[in-house]
N, C-alpha and C positions, 0 to 999 in steps of 0.2 A: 584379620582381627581389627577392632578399634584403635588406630592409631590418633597422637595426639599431633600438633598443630606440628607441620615440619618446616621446619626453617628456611628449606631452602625454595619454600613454593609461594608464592606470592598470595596474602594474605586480601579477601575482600574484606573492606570497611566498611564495621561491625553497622548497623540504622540504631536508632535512637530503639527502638522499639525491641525487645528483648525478648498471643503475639499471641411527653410520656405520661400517661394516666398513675393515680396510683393506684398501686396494687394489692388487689385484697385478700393475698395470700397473708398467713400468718407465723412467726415464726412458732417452732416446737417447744412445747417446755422441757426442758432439762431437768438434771439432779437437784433438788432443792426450791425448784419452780422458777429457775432461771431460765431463760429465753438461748433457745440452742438452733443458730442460723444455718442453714444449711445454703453452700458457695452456687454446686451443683444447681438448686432447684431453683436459685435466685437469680442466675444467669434465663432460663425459661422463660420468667416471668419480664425479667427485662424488656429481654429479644422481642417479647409476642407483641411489645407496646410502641417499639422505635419504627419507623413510619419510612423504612426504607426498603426495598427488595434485595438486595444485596449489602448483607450484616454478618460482621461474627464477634461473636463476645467469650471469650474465654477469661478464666482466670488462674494463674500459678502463682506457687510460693518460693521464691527464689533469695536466696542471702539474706533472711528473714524479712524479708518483705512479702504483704499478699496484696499482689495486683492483682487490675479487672482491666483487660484489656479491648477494646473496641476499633475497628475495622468497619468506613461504612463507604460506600461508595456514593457519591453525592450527585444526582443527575443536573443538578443547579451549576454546574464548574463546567468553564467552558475548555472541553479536550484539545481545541487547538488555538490558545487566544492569539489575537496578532499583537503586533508593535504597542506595547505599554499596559497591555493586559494581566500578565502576569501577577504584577504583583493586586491587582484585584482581585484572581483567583486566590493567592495567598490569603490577603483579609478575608474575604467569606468563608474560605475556608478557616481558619483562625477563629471567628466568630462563632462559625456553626460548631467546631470542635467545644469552647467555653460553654455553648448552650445544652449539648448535649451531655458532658460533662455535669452541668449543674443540675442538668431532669437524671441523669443516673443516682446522681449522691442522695437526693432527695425523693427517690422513688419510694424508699421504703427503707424503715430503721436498719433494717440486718445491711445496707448497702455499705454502711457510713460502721456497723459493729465484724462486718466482716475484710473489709479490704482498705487496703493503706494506702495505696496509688491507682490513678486509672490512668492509662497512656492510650491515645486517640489518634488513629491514621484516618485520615480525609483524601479519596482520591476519588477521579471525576469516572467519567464510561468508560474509560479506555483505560483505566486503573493506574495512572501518574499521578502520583502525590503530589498533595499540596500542602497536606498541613503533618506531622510527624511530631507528639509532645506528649509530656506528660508531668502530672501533676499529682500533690498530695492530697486525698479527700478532704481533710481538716482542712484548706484552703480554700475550698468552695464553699460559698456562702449559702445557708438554711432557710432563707428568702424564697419565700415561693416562685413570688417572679424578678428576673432585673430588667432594668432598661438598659438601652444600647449603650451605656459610660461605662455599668457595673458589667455587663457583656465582655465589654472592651477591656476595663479593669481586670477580668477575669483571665482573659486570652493570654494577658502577658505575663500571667503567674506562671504558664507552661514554660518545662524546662523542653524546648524546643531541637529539633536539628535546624541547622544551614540549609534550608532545602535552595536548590538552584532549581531553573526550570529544568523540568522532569527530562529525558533525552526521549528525543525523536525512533520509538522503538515501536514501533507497528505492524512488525511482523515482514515475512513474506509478500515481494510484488504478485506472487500467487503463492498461498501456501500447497505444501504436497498435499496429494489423493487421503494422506493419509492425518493430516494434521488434525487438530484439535481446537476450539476457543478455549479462551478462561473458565467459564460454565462449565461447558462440557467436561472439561480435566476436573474442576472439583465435585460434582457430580459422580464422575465415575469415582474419584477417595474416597466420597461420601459413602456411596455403593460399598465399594470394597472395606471398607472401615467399618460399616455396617452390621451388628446393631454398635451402637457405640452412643456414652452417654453427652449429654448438652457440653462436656468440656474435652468435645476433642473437633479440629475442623480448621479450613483451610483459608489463606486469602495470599490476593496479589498485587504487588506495589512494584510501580516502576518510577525511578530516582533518576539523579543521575547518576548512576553507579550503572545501571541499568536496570534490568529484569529480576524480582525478588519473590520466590514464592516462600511462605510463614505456615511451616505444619506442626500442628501439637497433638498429640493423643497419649493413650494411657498403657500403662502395658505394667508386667509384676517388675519388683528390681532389678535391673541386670546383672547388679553381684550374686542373685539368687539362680537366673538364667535369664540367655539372652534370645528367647522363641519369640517373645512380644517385642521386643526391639525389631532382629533383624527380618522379622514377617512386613512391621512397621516399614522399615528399612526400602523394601522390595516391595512393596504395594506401592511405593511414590515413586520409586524409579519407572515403575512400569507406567503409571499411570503419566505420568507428565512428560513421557517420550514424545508424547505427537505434537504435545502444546505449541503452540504459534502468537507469539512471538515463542521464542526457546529464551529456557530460563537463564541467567549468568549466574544465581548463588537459589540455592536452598537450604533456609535454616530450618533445622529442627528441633523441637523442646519435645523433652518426651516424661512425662509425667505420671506419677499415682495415680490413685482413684479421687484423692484429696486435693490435687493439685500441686504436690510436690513435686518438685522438678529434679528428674533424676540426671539429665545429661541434656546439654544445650550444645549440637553437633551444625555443621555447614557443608554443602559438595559445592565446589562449582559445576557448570554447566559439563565441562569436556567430563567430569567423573560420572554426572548421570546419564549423561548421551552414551556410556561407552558400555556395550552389551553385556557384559562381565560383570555377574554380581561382586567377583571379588572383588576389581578392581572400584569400584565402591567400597568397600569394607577397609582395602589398603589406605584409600586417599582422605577417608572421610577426618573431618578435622573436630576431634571434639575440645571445645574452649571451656563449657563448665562439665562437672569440675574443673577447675587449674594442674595439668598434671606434674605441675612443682605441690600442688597442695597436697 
């Protein structure tokens, strides 16, 4: 069964992250000829415009907040800088997060009428974070364009993590026969999650915490029944067995069709490496709800 957080097991430290042209789509009319945005279709239109190959934008409603969350991998960050590099990855990263940031809010009206926070992880090819923040949309300015001050001004409005440089996690000196990349494991979710609509999908950050993989999809309530949960459940343990590096934490958010967030769950690595679907089921840590609440 879903157990809740237990005490006596050592707790991984929660990430900050919880997971452009414009466009000429238009919003629907509503009751009384009000403008009715839809979160779903406006995630689409985002994605198809941001200039990266490795993107994921989802958005949930959590503690009545509706975030828009952003995942992009940056091939501009250098994956192994030497002596005094770092904190240069950090500013570009920093930088490019404010930028992006401020071409989402100002993509299109329903951005700035539907969501209340956007939080933006930045990491390079080898998926080690650099930049982990987020921000109020009312905060980003409606300026079409800024310069590098308002860039900069912009950057430190993020409620940021401590990120330290990312920990030296690159897998196996040979991975096994049977391993996996990044790609390849979210690929095959993607597959298996398949059909599944623009707000469900996968991405991987490496901290210094370690290895973090971030899965959200959708499924009915659980207090109704848990078949879309724990299919959910066992579709990522299988799938991320072979990954290389191996993960140390996977969170999960598991969501409505709207983006309502029904249960915000975590395994560590030793739960999902271990054959035994139950034993997943026993360990797994669900944090929202609060099960004092």
């Amino acid at each position: 069964m879903l157990v809740a957080c237990n005490p006596t097991q050592p707790e991984p430290s929660t990430p900050t992250v919880v997971p452009i042209s414009t466009s000429s789509a238009q919003a629907t009319p509503g009751a009384g000829g009000a403008s009715v945005c839809d979160p779903n279709t406006l995630l689409t239109q985002i994605k198809d415009d941001l200039p990266y190959s490795q993107v994921s934008l989802l958005h949930n409603f959590l503690l009545a907040v509706h975030y828009v969350n952003l995942w992009v991998v940056s091939p501009e960050l250098e994956p192994s800088p030497g002596a005094g590099k770092s904190e240069a990855n950090k500013a570009d990263a920093a930088r490019l997060a404010a930028d992006l940031g401020h071409l989402i809010a100002n993509n299109h009206p329903c951005v700035r009428a539907s969501f209340e926070r956007i939080t933006i992880t930045i990491v390079d090819s080898e998926y080690r974070a650099w930049f982990i923040g987020d921000l109020a949309i009312t905060d980003i300015p409606s300026d079409k364009v800024l310069d590098s001050d308002q860039l900069a001004a912009l950057s430190r409005l993020f409620v940021s993590s401590s990120l330290e440089a990312p920990v030296e996690h690159l897998g196996s000196d040979v991975p096994p026969t049977n391993a996996c990349n990044w790609r390849q494991a979210r690929e095959g979710m993607r597959t298996q999650f398949s059909p599944a609509g623009p707000n469900v999908d996968f991405y991987f950050v490496i901290d210094q915490e370690g290895a973090n993989v971030w899965a959200q999809w959708e499924g009915p309530d659980p207090q109704q029944t848990l078949e879309g949960l724990y299919s959910g459940l066992f579709t990522l343990q299988n799938e991320l067995r072979c990954l290389d590096p191996q993960v140390d934490v996977l969170w999960m958010i598991y969501t409505d069709g709207a983006g309502r967030v029904s249960l915000v769950m975590a395994a560590d690595g030793e739960t999902l490496r271990n054959p035994d679907p139950a034993y997943l089921l026993d360990h797994l840590r669900v944090i929202y709800p609060s099960p004092s609440s």
